[in-house]
Structures are given as structure tokens and as C-alpha cells.
VOGU-3710 file (C-alpha; in Angstrom, 3 decimals, decimal comma):
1> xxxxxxxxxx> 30,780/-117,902/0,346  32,163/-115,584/-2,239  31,769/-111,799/-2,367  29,290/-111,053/-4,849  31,449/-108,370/-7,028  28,637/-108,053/-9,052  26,081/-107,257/-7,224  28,291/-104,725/-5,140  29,118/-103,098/-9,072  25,327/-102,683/-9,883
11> xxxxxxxxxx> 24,168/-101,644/-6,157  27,168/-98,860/-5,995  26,577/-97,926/-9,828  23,060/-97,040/-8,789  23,836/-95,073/-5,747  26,708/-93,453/-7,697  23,576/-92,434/-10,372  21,077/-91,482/-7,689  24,031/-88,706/-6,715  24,075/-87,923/-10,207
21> xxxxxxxxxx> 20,142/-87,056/-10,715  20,670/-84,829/-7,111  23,227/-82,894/-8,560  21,206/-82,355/-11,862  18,821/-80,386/-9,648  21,649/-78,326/-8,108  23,649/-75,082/-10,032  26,656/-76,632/-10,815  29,377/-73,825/-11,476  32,796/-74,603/-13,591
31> xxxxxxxxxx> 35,925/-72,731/-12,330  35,637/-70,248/-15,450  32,202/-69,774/-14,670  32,864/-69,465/-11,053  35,764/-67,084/-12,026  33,388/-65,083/-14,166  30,907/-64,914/-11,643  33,451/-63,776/-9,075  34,928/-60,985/-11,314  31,473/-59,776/-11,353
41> xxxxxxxxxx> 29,988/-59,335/-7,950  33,295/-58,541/-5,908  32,911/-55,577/-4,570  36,590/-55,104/-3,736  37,247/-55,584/-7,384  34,496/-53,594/-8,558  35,781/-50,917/-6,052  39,415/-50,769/-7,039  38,171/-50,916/-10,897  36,431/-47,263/-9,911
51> xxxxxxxxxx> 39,788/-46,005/-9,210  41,417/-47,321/-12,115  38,804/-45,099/-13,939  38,960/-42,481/-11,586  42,889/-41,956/-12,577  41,666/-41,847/-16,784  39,669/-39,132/-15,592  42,564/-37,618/-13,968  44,153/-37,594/-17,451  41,223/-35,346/-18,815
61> xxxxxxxxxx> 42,695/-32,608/-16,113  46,681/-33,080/-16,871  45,527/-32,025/-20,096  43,832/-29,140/-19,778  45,161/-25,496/-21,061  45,383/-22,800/-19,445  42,614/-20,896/-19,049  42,287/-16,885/-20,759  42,184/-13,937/-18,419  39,632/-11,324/-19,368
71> xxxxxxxxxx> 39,730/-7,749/-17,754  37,108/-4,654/-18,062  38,530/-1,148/-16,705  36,388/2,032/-16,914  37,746/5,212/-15,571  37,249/9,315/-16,081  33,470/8,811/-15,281  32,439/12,107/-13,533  30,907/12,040/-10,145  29,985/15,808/-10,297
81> xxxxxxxxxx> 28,214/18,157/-12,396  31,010/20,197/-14,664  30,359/23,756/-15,032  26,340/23,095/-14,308  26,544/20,621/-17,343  26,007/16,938/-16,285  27,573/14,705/-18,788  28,670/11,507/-16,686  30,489/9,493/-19,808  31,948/12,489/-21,130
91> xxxxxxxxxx> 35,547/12,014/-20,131  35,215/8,120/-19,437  37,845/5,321/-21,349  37,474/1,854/-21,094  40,038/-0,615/-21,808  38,732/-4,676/-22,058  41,780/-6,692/-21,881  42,512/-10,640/-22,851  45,619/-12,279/-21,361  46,899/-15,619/-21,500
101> xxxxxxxxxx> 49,699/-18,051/-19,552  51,989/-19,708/-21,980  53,273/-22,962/-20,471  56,540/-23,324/-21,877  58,978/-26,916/-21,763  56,471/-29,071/-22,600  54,882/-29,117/-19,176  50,968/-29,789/-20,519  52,492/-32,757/-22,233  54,383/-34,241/-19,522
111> xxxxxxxxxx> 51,586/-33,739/-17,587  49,529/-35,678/-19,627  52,015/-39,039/-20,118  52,764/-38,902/-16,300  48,788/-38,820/-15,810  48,938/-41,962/-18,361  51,462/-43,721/-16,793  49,659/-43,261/-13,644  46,341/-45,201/-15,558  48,642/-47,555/-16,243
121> xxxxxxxxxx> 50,472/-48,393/-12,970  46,556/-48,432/-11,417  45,447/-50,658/-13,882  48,852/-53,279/-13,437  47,953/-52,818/-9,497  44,047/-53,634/-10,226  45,241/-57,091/-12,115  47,428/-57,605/-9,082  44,476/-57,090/-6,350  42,539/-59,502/-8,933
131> xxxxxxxxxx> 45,486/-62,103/-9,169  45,621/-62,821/-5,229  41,580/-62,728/-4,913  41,096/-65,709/-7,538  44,177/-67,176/-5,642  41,680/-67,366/-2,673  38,985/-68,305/-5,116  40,624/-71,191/-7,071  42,172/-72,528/-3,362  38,295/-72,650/-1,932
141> xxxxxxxxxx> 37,271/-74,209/-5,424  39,654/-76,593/-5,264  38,888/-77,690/-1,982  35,192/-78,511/-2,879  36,070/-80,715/-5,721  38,546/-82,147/-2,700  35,520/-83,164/-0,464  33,352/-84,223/-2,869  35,790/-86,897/-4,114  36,180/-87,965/-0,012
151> xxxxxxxxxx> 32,776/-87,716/0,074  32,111/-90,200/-2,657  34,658/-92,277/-1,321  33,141/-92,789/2,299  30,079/-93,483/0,166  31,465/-96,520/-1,623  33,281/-97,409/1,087  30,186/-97,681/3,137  28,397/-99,374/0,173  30,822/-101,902/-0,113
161> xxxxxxxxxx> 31,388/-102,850/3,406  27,820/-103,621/4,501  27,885/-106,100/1,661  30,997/-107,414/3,685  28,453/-107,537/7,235  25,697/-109,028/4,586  28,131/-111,732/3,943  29,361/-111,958/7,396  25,913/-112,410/9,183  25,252/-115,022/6,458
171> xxxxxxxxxx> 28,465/-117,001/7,644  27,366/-116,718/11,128  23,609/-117,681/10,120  25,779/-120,926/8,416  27,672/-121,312/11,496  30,995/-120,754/9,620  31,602/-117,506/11,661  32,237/-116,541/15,595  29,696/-114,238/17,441  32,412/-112,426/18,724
181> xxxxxxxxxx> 34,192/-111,938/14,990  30,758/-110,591/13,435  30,531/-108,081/16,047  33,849/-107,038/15,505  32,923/-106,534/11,843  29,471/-104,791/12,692  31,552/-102,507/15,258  34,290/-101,037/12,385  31,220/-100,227/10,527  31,138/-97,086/12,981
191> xxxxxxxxxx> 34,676/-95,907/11,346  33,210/-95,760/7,892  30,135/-93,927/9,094  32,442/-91,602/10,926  34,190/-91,165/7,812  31,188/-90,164/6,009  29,973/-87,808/8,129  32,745/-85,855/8,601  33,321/-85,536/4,745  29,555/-84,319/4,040
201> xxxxxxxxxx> 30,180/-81,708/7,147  33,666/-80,924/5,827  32,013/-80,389/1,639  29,257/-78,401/3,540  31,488/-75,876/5,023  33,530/-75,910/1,619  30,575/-74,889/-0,009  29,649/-72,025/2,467  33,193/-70,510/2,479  32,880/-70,804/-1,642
211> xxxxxxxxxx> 29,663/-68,881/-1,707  30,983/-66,383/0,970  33,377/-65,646/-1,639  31,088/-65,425/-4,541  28,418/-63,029/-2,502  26,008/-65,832/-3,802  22,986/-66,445/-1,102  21,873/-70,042/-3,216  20,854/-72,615/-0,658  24,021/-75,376/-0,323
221> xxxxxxxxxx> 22,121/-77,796/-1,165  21,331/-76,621/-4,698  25,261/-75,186/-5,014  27,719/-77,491/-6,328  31,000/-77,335/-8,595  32,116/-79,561/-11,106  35,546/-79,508/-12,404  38,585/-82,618/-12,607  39,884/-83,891/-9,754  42,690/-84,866/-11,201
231> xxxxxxxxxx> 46,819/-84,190/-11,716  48,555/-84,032/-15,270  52,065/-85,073/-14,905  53,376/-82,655/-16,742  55,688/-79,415/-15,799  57,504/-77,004/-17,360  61,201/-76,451/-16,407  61,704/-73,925/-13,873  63,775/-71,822/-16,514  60,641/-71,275/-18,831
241> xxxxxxxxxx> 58,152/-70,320/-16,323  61,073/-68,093/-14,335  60,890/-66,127/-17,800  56,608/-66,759/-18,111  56,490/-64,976/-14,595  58,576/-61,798/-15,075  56,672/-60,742/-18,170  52,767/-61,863/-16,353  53,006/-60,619/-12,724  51,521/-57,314/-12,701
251> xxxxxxxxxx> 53,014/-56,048/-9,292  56,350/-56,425/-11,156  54,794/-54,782/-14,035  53,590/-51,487/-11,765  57,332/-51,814/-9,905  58,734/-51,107/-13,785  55,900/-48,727/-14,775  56,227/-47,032/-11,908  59,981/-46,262/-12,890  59,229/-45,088/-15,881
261> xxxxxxxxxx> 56,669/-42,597/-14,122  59,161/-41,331/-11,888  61,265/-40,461/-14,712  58,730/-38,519/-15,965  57,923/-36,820/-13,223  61,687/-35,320/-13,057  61,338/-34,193/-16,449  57,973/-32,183/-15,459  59,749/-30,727/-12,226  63,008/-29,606/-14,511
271> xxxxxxxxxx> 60,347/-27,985/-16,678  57,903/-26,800/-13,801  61,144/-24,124/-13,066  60,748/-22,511/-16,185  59,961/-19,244/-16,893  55,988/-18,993/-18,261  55,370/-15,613/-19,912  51,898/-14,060/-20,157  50,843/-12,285/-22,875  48,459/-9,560/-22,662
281> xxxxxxxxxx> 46,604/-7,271/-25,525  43,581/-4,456/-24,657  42,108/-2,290/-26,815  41,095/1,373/-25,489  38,769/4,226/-26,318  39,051/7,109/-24,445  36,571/9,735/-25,869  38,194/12,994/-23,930  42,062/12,507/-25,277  43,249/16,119/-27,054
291> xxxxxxxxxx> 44,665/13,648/-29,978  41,267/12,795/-32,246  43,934/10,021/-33,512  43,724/8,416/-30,201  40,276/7,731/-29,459  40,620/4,211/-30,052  43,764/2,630/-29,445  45,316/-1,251/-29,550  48,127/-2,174/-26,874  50,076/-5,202/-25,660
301> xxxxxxxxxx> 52,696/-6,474/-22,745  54,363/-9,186/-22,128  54,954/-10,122/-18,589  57,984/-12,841/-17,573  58,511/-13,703/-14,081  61,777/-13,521/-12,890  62,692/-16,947/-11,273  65,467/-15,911/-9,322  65,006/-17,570/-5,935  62,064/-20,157/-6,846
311> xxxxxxxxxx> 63,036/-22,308/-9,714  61,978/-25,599/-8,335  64,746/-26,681/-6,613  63,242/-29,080/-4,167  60,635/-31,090/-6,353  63,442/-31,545/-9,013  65,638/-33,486/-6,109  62,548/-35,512/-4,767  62,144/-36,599/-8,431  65,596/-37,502/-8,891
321> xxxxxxxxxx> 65,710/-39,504/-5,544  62,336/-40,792/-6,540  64,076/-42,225/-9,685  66,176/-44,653/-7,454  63,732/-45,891/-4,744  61,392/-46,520/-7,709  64,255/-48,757/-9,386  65,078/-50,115/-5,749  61,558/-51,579/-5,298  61,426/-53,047/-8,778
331> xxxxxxxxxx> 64,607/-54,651/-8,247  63,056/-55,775/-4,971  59,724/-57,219/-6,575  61,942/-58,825/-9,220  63,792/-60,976/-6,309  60,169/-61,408/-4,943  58,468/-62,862/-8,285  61,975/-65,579/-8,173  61,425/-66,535/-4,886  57,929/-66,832/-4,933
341> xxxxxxxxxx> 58,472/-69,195/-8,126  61,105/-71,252/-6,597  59,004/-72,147/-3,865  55,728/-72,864/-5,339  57,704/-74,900/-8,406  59,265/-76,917/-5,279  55,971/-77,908/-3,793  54,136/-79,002/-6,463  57,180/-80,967/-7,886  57,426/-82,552/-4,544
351> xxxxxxxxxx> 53,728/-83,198/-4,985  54,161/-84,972/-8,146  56,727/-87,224/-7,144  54,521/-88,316/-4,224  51,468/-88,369/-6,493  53,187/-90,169/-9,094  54,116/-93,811/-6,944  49,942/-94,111/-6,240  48,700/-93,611/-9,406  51,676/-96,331/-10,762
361> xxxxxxxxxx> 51,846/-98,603/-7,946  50,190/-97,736/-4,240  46,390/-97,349/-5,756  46,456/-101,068/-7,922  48,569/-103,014/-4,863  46,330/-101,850/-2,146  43,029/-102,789/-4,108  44,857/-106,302/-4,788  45,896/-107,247/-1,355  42,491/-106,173/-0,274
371> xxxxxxxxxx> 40,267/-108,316/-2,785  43,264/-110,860/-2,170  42,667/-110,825/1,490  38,981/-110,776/1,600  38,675/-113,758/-0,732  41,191/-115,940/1,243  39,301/-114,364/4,443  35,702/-115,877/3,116  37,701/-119,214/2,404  39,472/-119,060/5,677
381> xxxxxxxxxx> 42,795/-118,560/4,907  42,973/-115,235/6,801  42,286/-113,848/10,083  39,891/-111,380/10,896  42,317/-109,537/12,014  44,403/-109,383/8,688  41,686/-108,848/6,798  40,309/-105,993/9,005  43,555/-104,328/8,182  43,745/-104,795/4,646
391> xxxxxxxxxx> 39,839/-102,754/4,713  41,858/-100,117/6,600  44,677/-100,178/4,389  43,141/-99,795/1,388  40,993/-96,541/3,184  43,848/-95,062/4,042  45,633/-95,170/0,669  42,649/-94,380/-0,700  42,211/-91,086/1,359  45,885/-90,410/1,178
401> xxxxxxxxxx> 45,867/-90,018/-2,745  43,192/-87,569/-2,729  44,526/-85,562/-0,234  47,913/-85,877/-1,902  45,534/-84,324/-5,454  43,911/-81,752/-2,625  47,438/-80,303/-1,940  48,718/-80,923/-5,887  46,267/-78,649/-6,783  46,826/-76,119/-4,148
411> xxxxxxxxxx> 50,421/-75,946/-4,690  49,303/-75,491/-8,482  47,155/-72,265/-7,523  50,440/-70,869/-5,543  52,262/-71,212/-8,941  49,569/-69,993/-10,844  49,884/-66,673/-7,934  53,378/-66,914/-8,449  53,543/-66,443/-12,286  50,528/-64,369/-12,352
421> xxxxxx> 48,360/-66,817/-14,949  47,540/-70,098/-15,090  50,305/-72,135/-16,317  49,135/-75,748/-15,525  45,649/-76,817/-17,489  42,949/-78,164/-14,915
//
């Protein structure tokens, strides 16, 4: 008795669409929308974004003025009667004064750009936090799309062989097959069921540890993800994404901004030990003066400071040894973003070049030798034994290649961290 291939075709075709009208019913995200979503409703993103706003404010402050100085004196106001006559404001002057700070060197302006600069290093630092989260994020996707393909494997798998115990009982029905061989067969059924199970418990937990990260409370049974399980064979050459890497990763981008801040913050403490004058101007009237020319008068100072033993000594060293550690570190996170290259470029190369034999070769030979098999097994030209084997053969390439895609497209996310984009299309 053949195996009917066609029937198998049609009966897995309509299980295959029966999955399809479930998932119709569920909220099926794509990894932008799942990415958008995430970007959203993180509150550690959301948080750290409050602080990149929080330092703009601080910009509104580095670039204030200083603020006027006004002063009211009154004095000569009698506090007893003169010669019996009581005339209180008689012999009182006032003087209303206005002074102001003059910041001299620049400093409001420095102020300012290092209050920038210090936007701008929060902001590289806020694309950082964001790059390792949706590392997370794409690593959890990615495993999803990994069970579901296991997932629909077990299913066919267990589709097609209890059309292989269908065929079996038939034989023994016909007398063409032992008692002792068909329970053999029955009993691997167990493996396949085992199988099963463990891949719907295994996507179940996927999808719980995926909506953990996406603060989403939707049921897992009405969650799913759609995206390609798939690889493209294709890669850049180390060289080119080496180069894509040091002008995307943003820590390396706050290492080099942060530099730049440093400097800036010398220059402020160089002009921080400056001499600020204040300039003053009053006007007075003084009503009992002898001179009736100086009832009203006009008057200004000018006050320095003398900077003799505080000129900022200390904050202008810490700035200048600032300047170095700052260049350190960036030299430091330079090395980093190579390494961390290097090694994720190795793994999913290595990936590929296991990858690349079972898509060529592995995948079509073990489907062969299994049809092959089975149809000299129904014709008796096989053992049960060798034909039990090539079933578990062909599951275990099977399972093999998609875990082989599982950690493809893992190693892909690490490059994707490394670089600080997405430099392989899904």
C-alpha cells in the first residue's frame, strides 16, 4: 500500500488554514509595530526621555543674565521736635540706587554651549538606553517567530505520521504487518506528541515574556507576531560596517560629545577667574544741603574685585584633567564598539555557514531518504527499524535548521546592538 501524498497535502493544507483563520482573530503585531508600540509605553524610556528634557530646560538657566540690584536709602529724618517746630522730612535725602554685575570673558555664553552640549550628550545616552532595550525586544520577538515555526512543525509532523499508523493498522488489518511492529509505530507516536507540547508551552511563555516587555495585558491567546522566519545570505564586509558602527553607536557618540563638553567647561573655569565689575549709578535729593545747586544730584561707582588669592585655581585643573579622562573613555568606548563588532560579525558568519549546507543540501537529502525509505518500507524493502530512523532523521534536521535560523537571527540582533542600527533587512 502506498502513502497517499495527496491526501496527507489536502488534510495538512487544511489544518495549516484552520491555524490561519485562529490567528485572524488574534492582534498580530509586526516588529516595527511592536517597536513602535514599545517606544511608547516603556516607562524606562519615557523616564530617561524626561531627563533629556529636563537638561533643555537647564539651558533656559545657563542663559540667564544677571539680575539688577535696586537700593532705597533715606536718612536726616528727625526723630525730635527742632526748636518746638516739628518738621520730620525737613532735613531728610534719599538716594534710590540701580547696580548691575557685568559678566565679563564670555562666561553667559559658555555657559550656555556647555548647557547644550550637555542636551546633547543626554540625548546620545537616551538613544543608547533605547538601543540595548529593543536589543531585548527584537531577541524576545525573534524567539516567538522561533516557536511558532517549531510549533507548526510538530503540527505537520504529527499530521503526517498518523497517516503513517493509518497505513500501518491497514497493513496489519491485511496481515502484511507484525503486532509487535504496529505497536512500535503507535508507541513513537508519543515522541511527536511530546514534541508538540513542549513547543506550544515553549511559544506560550515566548509570548508572556514578549508582552512583559510591551506592558501589554492582551490575553495570549489573542497575541501573536508575524514577521519572516527566514535568513538572507547576504553580509557586508567587516570593514564597512566597522566604519557603519563608529558613526551610529550613540555611547561612542556621548564618549566624543562628552570631550568636547569638557573642553568647554575649561574654557568657562579660565573665564570664571575673571574679574566681574559692577556698575552702580543713584540719583540724590537732599532738601537741607547749604548749596541750592545740590538738591538733586546724579552719581556713579564702579566696583572691581580684586582677585588676588581666588582666581579659580582648582576648577581650572579639574577641567584640564577632565579633558583627558574624557578622551581616555572615548578612546576606551572606541575599542569597545570594535570588539563588540568583531564578535557579533563572527557569530552570525559562523551562523551562515552552518545555515547555508541545509538550505543547499541537508533540508532536500533528508526529505528524500525519508520518502525514499518509507516507500521501500510499505513495499518491504526496509526494516522498521530503518525506516523509524529515517522519521527521526528527518525531525531532527528539521528542528536543527530552525534552531540554526533561531540563533541566525539572534546573532543578527547582537550586530544590530553592536552597530547601533539595523544593518541586516528582516
Amino acid at each position: 500500500m502506498e502513502f497517499p501524498g495527496i491526501e496527507y497535502a489536502l488534510f495538512a493544507a487544511l489544518v495549516l488554514f484552520g491555524c490561519g483563520l485562529h490567528a485572524t482573530a488574534q492582534e498580530s503585531l509586526s516588529w516595527e509595530q511592536a517597536k513602535a508600540k514599545f517606544e511608547a509605553v516603556n516607562p524606562t524610556l519615557q523616564a530617561d526621555e524626561d531627563n533629556v528634557r529636563e537638561m533643555k530646560a537647564d539651558e533656559i538657566t545657563a542663559d540667564l543674565r544677571p539680575n539688577p540690584q535696586f537700593s532705597f536709602t533715606a536718612d536726616g529724618t528727625q526723630i525730635a521736635p527742632n526748636h518746638g517746630v516739628w518738621q520730620p522730612l525737613a532735613g531728610t535725602f534719599v538716594v534710590p540706587a540701580v547696580s548691575y554685575l557685568h559678566e565679563r570673558d564670555h562666561k553667559r555664553a559658555l555657559r550656555l554651549k556647555s548647557a547644550e552640549q550637555g542636551t546633547t550628550i543626554a540625548a546620545s545616552q537616551h538613544k543608547d538606553l533605547e538601543r540595548n532595550l529593543l536589543f531585548d525586544l527584537r531577541s524576545q520577538f525573534m524567539q516567538v517567530l522561533q516557536q511558532k515555526a517549531l510549533v507548526s512543525l510538530a503540527q505537520q509532523e504529527l499530521v503526517y505520521y498518523d497517516h503513517i499508523i493509518a497505513i500501518s493498522q491497514d497493513r496489519f488489518r491485511a496481515g502484511d504487518l507484525a503486532q509487535i511492529d504496529l505497536d512500535r509505530i503507535e508507541l513513537q507516536r508519543a515522541q511527536y506528541e511530546s514534541d508538540l507540547q513542549t513547543a506550544e508551552v515553549n511559544l506560550r511563555t515566548a509570548k508572556i515574556q514578549l508582552l512583559q516587555l510591551l506592558d501589554d495585558r492582551t490575553p495570549v491567546d489573542q497575541f501573536d507576531v508575524q514577521g519572516a522566519f527566514d535568513f538572507p545570505d547576504q553580509l557586508q564586509p567587516l570593514t564597512a560596517i566597522q566604519q557603519d558602527a563608529l558613526a551610529n553607536r550613540p555611547d561612542l557618540q556621548a564618549a566624543l560629545e562628552s570631550v568636547q563638553q569638557a573642553d568647554t567647561n575649561h574654557r568657562l573655569a579660565i573665564a570664571n577667574g575673571s574679574t566681574d565689575p559692577t556698575f552702580s549709578g543713584w540719583y540724590t535729593w537732599n532738601a537741607s544741603t547749604n548749596n541750592p545747586n545740590a538738591t538733586q544730584t546724579l552719581g556713579a561707582s564702579v566696583s572691581i574685585p580684586l582677585r588676588i588669592f581666588d582666581r579659580n585655581q582648582g576648577e581650572k585643573l579639574r577641567t584640564a584633567i577632565d579633558i583627558g579622562r574624557n578622551q581616555r573613555m572615548a578612546d576606551a568606548t572606541r575599542a569597545q564598539v570594535f570588539s563588540d563588532v568583531d564578535s557579533a560579525y563572527a557569530l552570525v558568519d559562523s551562523n551562515l555557514l552552518l545555515l547555508r549546507p541545509y538550505k543547499e543540501q541537508y533540508l532536500t537529502q533528508a526529505s528524500r531518504v525519508r520518502d525514499t525509505v518509507t516507500y521501500s518500507w510499505q513495499h518491504g524493502g526496509a526494516s522498521l527499524m530503518d525506516f523509524l530512523n529515517a522519521q527521526s532523521d528527518y525531525r531532527n534536521v528539521q528542528m536543527t535548521y530552525l534552531q540554526l535560523i533561531g540563533s541566525y537571527l539572534t546573532a543578527v540582533a547582537q550586530l544590530d546592538l553592536a552597530v547601533g542600527r539595523e544593518v541586516i533587512p528582516e
